[in-house]
C-alpha positions in Angstrom: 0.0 0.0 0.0 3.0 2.4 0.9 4.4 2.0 -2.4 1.7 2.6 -4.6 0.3 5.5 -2.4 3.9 7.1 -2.9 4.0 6.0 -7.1 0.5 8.3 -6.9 2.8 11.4 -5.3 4.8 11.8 -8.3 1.9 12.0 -10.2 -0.8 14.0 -8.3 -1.6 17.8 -8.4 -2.7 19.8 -5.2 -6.1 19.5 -6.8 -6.5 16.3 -6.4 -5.0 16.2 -2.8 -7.8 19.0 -2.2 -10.4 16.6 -4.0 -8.7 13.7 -1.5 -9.1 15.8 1.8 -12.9 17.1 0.7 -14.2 12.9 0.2 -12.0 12.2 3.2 -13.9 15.1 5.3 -17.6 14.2 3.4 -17.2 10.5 4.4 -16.4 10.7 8.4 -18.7 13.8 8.5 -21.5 11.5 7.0 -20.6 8.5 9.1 -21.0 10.7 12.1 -24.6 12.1 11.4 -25.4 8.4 11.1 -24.0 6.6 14.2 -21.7 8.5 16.7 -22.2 5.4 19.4 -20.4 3.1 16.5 -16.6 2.3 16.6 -16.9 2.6 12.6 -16.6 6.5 12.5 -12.8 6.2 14.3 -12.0 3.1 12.5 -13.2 4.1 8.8 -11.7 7.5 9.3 -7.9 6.0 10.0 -8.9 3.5 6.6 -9.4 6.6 4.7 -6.3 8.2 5.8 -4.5 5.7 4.5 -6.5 5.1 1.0 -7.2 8.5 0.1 -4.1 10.7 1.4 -1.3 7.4 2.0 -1.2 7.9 5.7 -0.3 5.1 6.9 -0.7 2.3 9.9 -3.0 5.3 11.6 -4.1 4.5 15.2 -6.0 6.0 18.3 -4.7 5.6 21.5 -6.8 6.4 24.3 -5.6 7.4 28.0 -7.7 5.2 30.8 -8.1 6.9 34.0 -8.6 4.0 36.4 -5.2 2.9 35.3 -3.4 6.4 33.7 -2.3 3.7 31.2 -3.1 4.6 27.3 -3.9 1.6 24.7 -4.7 1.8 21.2 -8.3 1.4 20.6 -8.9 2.1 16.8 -6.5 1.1 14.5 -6.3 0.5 10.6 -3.4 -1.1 9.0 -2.0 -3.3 12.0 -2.4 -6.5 13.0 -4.1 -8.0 16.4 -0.4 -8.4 17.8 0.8 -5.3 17.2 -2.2 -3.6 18.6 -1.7 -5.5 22.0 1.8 -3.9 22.0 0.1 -0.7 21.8 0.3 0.6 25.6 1.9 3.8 26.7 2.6 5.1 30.2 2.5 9.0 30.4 6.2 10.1 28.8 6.7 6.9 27.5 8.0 7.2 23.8 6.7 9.8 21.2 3.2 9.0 22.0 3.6 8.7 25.9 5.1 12.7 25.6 2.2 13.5 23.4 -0.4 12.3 26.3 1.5 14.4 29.1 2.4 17.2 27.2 -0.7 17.5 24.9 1.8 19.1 22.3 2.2 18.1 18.5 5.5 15.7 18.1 7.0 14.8 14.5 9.5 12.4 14.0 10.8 13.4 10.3 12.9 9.7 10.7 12.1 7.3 13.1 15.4 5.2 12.9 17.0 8.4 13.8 15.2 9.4 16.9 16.3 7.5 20.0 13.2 8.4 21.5 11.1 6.5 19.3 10.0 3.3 20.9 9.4 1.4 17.3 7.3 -1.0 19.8 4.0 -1.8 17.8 5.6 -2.0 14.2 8.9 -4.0 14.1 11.0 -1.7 11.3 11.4 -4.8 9.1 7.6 -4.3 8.1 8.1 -0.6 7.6 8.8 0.4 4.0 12.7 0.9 3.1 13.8 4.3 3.1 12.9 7.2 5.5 9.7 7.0 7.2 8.1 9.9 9.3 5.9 9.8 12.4 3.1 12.0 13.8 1.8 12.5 16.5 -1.2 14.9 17.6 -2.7 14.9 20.8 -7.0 14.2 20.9 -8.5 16.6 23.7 -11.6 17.4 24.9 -11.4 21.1 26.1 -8.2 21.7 27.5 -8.0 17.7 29.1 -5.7 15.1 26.9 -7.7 12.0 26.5 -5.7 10.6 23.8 -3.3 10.4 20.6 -4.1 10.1 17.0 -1.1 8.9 15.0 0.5 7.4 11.6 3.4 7.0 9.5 4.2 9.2 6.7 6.2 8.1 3.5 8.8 10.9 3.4 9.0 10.5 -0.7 6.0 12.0 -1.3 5.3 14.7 -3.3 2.4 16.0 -1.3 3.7 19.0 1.6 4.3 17.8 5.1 1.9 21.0 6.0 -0.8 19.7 4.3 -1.1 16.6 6.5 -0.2 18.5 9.0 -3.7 20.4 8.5 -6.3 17.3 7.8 -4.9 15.7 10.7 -5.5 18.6 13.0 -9.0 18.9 11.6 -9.7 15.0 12.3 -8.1 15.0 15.8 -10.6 18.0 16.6 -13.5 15.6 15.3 -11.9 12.2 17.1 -12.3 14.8 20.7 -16.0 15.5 19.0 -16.5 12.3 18.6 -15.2 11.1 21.8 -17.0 13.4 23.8 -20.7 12.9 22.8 -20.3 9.2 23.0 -18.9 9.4 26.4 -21.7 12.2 27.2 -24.4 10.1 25.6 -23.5 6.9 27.5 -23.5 9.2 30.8 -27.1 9.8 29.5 -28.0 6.5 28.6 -26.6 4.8 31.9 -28.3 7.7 34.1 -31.4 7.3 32.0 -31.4 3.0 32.5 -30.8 3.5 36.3 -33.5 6.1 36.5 -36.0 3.5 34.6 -34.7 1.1 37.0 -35.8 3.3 39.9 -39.1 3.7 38.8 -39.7 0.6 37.9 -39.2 -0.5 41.1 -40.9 2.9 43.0 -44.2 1.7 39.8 -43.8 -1.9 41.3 -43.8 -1.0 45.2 -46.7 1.6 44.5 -48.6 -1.5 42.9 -48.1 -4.0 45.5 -48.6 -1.1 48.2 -52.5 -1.1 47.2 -52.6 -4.8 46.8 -52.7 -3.6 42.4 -50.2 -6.6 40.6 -48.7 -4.9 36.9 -46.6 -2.7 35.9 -48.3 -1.8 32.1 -49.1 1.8 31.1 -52.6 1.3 30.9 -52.5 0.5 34.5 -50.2 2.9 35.6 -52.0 5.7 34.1 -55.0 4.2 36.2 -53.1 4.5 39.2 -51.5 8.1 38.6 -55.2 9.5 38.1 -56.2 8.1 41.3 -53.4 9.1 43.3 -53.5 12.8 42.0 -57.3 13.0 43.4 -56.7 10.8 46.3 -56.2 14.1 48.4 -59.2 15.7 47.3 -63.3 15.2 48.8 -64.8 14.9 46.0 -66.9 11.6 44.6 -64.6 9.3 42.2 -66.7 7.5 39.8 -65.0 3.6 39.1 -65.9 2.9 35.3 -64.8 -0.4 33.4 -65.8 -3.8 32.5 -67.0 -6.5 35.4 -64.0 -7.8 36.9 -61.4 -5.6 36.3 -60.7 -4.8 39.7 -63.0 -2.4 40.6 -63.0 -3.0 44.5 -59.1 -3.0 44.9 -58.9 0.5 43.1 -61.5 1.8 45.2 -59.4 0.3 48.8 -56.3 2.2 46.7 -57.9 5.2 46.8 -58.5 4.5 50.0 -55.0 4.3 51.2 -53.4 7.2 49.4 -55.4 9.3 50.7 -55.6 10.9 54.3 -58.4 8.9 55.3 -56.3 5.8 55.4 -56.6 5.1 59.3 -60.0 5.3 58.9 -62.9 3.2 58.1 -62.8 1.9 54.1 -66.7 0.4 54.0 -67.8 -1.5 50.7 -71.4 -2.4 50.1 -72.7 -4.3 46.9 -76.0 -2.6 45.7 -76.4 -5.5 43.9 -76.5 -7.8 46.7 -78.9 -5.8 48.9 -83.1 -6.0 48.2 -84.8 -2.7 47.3 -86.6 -3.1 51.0 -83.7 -3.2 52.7 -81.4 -0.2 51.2 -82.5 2.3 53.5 -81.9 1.1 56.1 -78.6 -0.6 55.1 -76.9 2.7 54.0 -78.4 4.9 56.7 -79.1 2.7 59.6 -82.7 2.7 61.8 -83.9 3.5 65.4 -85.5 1.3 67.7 -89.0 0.6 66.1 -88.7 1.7 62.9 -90.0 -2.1 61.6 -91.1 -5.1 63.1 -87.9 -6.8 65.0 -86.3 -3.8 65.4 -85.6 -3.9 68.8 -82.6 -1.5 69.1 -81.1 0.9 67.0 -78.4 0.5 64.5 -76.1 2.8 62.9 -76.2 2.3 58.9 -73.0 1.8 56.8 -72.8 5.5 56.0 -72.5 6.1 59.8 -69.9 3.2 60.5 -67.7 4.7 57.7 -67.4 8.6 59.1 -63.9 10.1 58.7 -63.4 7.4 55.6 -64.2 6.3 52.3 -67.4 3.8 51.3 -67.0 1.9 48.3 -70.6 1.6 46.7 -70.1 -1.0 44.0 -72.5 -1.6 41.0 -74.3 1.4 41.8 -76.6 1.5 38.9 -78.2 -1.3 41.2 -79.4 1.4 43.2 -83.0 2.0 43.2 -84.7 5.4 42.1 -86.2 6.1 45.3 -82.7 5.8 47.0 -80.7 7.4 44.8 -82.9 10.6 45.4 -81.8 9.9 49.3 -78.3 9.6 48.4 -78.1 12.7 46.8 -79.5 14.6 49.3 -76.4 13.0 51.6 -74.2 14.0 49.1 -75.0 17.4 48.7 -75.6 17.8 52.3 -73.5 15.3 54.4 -76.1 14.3 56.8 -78.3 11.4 56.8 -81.4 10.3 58.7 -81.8 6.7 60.1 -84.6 5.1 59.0 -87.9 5.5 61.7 -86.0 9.0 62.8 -86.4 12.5 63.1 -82.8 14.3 63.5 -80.1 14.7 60.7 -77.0 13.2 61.8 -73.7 15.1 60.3 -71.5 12.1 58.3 -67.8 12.9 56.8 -67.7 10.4 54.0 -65.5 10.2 50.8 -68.1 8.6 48.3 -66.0 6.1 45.5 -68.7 4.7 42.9 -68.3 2.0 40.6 -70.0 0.2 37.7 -69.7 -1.4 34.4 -72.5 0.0 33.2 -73.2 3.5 30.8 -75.0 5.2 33.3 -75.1 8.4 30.6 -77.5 5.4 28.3 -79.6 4.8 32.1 -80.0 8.3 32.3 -81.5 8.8 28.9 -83.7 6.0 29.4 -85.1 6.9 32.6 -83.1 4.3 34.6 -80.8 6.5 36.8 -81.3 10.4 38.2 -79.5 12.5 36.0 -78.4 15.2 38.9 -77.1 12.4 40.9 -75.2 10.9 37.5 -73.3 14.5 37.5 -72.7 14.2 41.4 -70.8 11.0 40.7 -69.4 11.8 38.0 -66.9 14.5 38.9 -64.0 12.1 38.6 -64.2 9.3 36.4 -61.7 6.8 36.4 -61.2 3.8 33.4 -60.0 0.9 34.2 -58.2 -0.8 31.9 -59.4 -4.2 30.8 -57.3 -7.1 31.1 -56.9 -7.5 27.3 -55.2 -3.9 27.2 -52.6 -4.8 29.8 -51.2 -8.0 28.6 -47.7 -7.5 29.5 -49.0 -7.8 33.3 -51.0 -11.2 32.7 -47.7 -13.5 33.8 -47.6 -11.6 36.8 -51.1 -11.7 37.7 -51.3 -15.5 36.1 -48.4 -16.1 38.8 -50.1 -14.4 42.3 -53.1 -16.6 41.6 -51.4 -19.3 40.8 -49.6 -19.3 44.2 -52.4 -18.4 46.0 -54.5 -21.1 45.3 -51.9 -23.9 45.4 -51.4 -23.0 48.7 -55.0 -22.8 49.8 -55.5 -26.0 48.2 -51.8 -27.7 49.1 -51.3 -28.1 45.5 -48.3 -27.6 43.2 -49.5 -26.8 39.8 -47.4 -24.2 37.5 -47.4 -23.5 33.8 -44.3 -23.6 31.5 -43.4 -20.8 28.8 -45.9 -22.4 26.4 -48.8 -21.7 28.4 -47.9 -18.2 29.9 -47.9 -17.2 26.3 -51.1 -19.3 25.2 -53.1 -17.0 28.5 -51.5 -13.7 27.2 -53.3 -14.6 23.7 -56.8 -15.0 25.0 -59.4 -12.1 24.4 -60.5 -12.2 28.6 -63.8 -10.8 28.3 -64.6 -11.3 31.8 -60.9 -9.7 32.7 -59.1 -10.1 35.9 -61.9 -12.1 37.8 -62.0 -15.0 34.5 -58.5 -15.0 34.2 -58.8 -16.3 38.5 -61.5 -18.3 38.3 -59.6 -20.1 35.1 -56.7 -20.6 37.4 -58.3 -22.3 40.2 -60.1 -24.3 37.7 -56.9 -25.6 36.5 -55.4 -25.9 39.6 -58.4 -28.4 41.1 -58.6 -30.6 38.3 -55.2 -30.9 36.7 -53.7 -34.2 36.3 -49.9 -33.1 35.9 -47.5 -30.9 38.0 -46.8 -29.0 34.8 -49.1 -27.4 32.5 -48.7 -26.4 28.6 -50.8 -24.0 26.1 -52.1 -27.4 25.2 -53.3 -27.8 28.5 -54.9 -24.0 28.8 -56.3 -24.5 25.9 -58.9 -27.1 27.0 -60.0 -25.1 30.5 -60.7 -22.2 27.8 -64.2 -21.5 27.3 -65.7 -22.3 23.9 -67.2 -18.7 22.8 -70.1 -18.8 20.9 -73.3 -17.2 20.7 -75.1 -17.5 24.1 -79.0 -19.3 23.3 -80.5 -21.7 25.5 -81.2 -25.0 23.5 -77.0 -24.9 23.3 -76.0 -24.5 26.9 -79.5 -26.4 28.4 -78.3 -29.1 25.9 -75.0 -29.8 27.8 -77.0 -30.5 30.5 -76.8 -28.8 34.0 -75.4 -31.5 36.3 -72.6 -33.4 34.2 -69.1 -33.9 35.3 -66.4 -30.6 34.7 -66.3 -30.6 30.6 -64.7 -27.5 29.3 -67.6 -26.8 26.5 -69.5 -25.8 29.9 -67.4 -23.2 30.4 -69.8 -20.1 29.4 -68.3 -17.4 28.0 -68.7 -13.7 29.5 -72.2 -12.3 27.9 -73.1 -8.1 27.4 -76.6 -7.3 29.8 -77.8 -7.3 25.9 -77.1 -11.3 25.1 -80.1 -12.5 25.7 -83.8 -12.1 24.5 -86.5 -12.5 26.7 -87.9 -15.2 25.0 -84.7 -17.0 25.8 -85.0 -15.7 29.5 -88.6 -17.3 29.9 -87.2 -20.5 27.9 -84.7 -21.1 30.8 -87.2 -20.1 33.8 -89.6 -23.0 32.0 -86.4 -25.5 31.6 -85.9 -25.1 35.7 -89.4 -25.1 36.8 -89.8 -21.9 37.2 -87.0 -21.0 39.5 -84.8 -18.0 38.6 -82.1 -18.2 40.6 -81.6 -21.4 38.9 -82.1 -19.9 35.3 -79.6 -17.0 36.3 -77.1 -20.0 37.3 -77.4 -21.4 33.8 -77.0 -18.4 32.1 -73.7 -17.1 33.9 -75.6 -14.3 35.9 -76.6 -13.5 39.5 -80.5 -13.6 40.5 -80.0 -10.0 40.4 -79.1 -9.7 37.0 -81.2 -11.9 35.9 -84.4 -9.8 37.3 -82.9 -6.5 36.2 -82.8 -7.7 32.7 -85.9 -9.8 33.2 -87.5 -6.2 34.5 -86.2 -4.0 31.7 -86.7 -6.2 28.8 -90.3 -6.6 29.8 -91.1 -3.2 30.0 -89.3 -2.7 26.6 -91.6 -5.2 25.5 
């Protein structure tokens, strides 16, 4: 290479040395807009040195400061072993006095400078005849971090000056060059760590509330509920059945003052329209047959704290026009008395219902509707947070074998097969699945294979197909019923599956996949449609 970049001296004009240095200067300057964390920018720069302007053997020694030792760590033109003899201690050699004195040595003839170390290239692989060697130092401000160097063919026609002037201009890029990596891998390590941190502050704030994930969805969730925690007003739970409504609602609970106090839940849909009054606001003694002493309701028992009033568009009409008035007024009455008693209550609603559709059709109050709804909070469904079903998939997985001393677990295979399913009944299916699995497995390890036949079968929910499986077989996975909108069914196909079980509802609602209460609400509202 020596010989036929000197053969092109004799030959070449200072225009084409000025047409060298410009495709030198376009190709590192291009290199670096593409990729500055890439050891290809130093290491194609020295290569074009040495093609384009016949500087030779060009390498890039760089000063550690753990060990104040400098190496060479870009190099083009030298082999492996000569590389590894690349290591300088400050004032060692030419390029040792370079690193201390951050000056600019030339050697016009290495085999007459006693100085000159000749310890990476052994002269019998140098050219014959004089050969020069340059050294400039690489800083970053006014700090020596390192040493570009090369040979240099001392036949050559072009001036010493010249490459006197691209090399200065590339040392200046090499410190550039140097410097952003080191200042972007700062970045990118402080950045990593800081990800770490909050991955783990996200994780302890999840497990805090009793909340298991870590996914965006879910963590936007819990950032809206902790920025309103502090504040009175009436948070308003809204999402599909069974995606966690209840723990959110204890969340909210805990991050907020009211923690030491009383967190009181009450499903509307569990209580009969006779008995809400006098659930939610307690009676006096008297106030019905078998009253025989007064009791204070739940609204009372959960002064100074939060009550948690789940599936709220349960509620009847007649008592959500009493539970406005506590609302707006903070007082209630017990049932049978006479004097308002004062109640400090934070007021978390929840449903999976559109309560704006109830309200249009008569169904729910609208004033009371805008009472709740001052803070509405989504909650993700389980299908939007998939990257937190192994983790969930895990804590029940755990739980149950140890409230059943089993020891079921799932391999890869079947962690991925449960982040693949649609989960239209979210958290509470993916549970219930789980335990399913759990009871009636018949290995220690399960596979997708094995998820795969707990799944439920989804297909459109009529009667003749789910009465046909019949109600009392053995476990068979096609009885698995799938999660169904309060719009699935007709009432025709309600009344078909009251007249399949006699006439009992409870046991229609059982056959279905829906609670008695459900069951009447749709039986209720379809018939009046009708």
């Amino acid at each position: 290479m020596d010989s036929t970049n000197a053969d092109q001296d004799f030959e070449a004009t200072p225009a084409f040395w000025r047409s060298q240095e410009m495709l030198l200067l376009q190709q590192v300057t291009g290199l670096m807009g593409k990729d500055l964390t890439s050891d290809n920018v130093l290491n194609e720069m020295l290569h074009l040195l040495s093609e384009l302007l016949g500087l030779n053997r060009g390498r890039i020694v760089l000063l550690d400061e753990t060990s104040k030792v400098a190496n060479i760590r870009y190099a083009y033109g030298l082999t492996r072993e000569e590389i590894k003899r690349g290591i300088y201690a400050p004032e060692e050699g030419i390029t040792g006095r370079v690193l201390a004195r951050g000056q600019l040595i030339i050697v016009q003839d290495i085999d007459k400078e006693p100085s000159f170390l000749g310890r990476v290239v052994e002269r019998p692989n140098l050219p014959a005849g004089p050969v020069s060697f340059i050294a400039l130092p690489i800083m970053i401000g006014q700090k020596v971090i390192g040493v570009l160097a090369t040979h240099r063919i001392r036949m050559r026609a072009r001036p010493l000056t010249d490459d006197l002037s691209i090399l200065r201009i590339l040392a200046t890029m090499a410190g550039q060059i140097l410097h952003l990596r080191t200042y972007v891998r700062e970045k990118t390590q402080a950045l990593e760590l800081r990800n770490q941190q909050l991955a783990r502050a996200l994780e302890t704030r999840t497990n805090n509330y009793g909340i298991v994930g870590t996914s965006p969805q879910l963590l936007q969730a819990i950032s809206e509920l902790e920025r309103v925690s502090n504040s009175t007003a009436s948070v308003l739970l809204l999402g599909e059945s069974g995606t966690g409504k209840e723990l959110f609602a204890r969340a909210l609970h805990l991050a907020s003052p009211r923690q030491d106090k009383p967190f009181i839940k009450i499903n509307c849909a569990a209580i009969p329209d006779t008995l809400f009054e006098s659930e939610l606001f307690g009676y006096e003694r008297g106030a019905f047959t078998g009253a025989n002493s007064a009791r204070a309701g739940w609204f009372e028992q959960a002064d100074g704290g939060t009550i948690f009033l789940d599936e709220i568009g349960e509620l009847p009409l007649s008592m959500q026009t009493k539970l406005l008035r506590t609302l707006q007024e903070g007082t209630i009455t017990r049932l049978g008395g006479k004097r308002e008693l004062k109640v400090d209550v934070r007021l978390v609603a929840a449903t999976n219902r559109d309560l704006a559709i109830e309200v249009s059709q008569g169904l729910f109050r609208q004033d009371l509707y805008y009472r709740l709804n001052v803070i509405p909070i989504h909650l993700p469904t389980l299908a939007s947070r998939r990257s937190d079903i192994p983790a969930l998939a895990l804590q029940f997985l755990n739980r149950i074998n140890q409230a059943n001393q089993r020891n079921v677990s799932f391999d890869a295979s079947a962690m991925e097969r449960l982040q693949q399913h649609s989960w239209p009944g979210n958290i509470r299916e993916l549970s219930n699945l789980i335990e399913r699995m759990v009871l009636l497995a018949d290995q220690p390890v399960l596979d997708s294979s094995d998820i795969e036949r707990f799944l439920p079968i989804v297909h459109e929910a009529t009667i003749p197909t789910v009465v046909s499986s019949g109600l009392d077989s053995s476990f068979n996975h096609d009885l698995v019923r799938p999660y169904v909108a309060a719009s699935s069914h007709s009432l025709e196909q309600l009344r078909q599956a009251v007249q399949r079980c006699g006439g009992n509802k409870s046991r229609a609602a059982q056959m279905l996949g829906m609670t008695a209460r459900q069951f009447n609400y749709r039986w209720k509202k379809i018939a009046l449609g009708d």
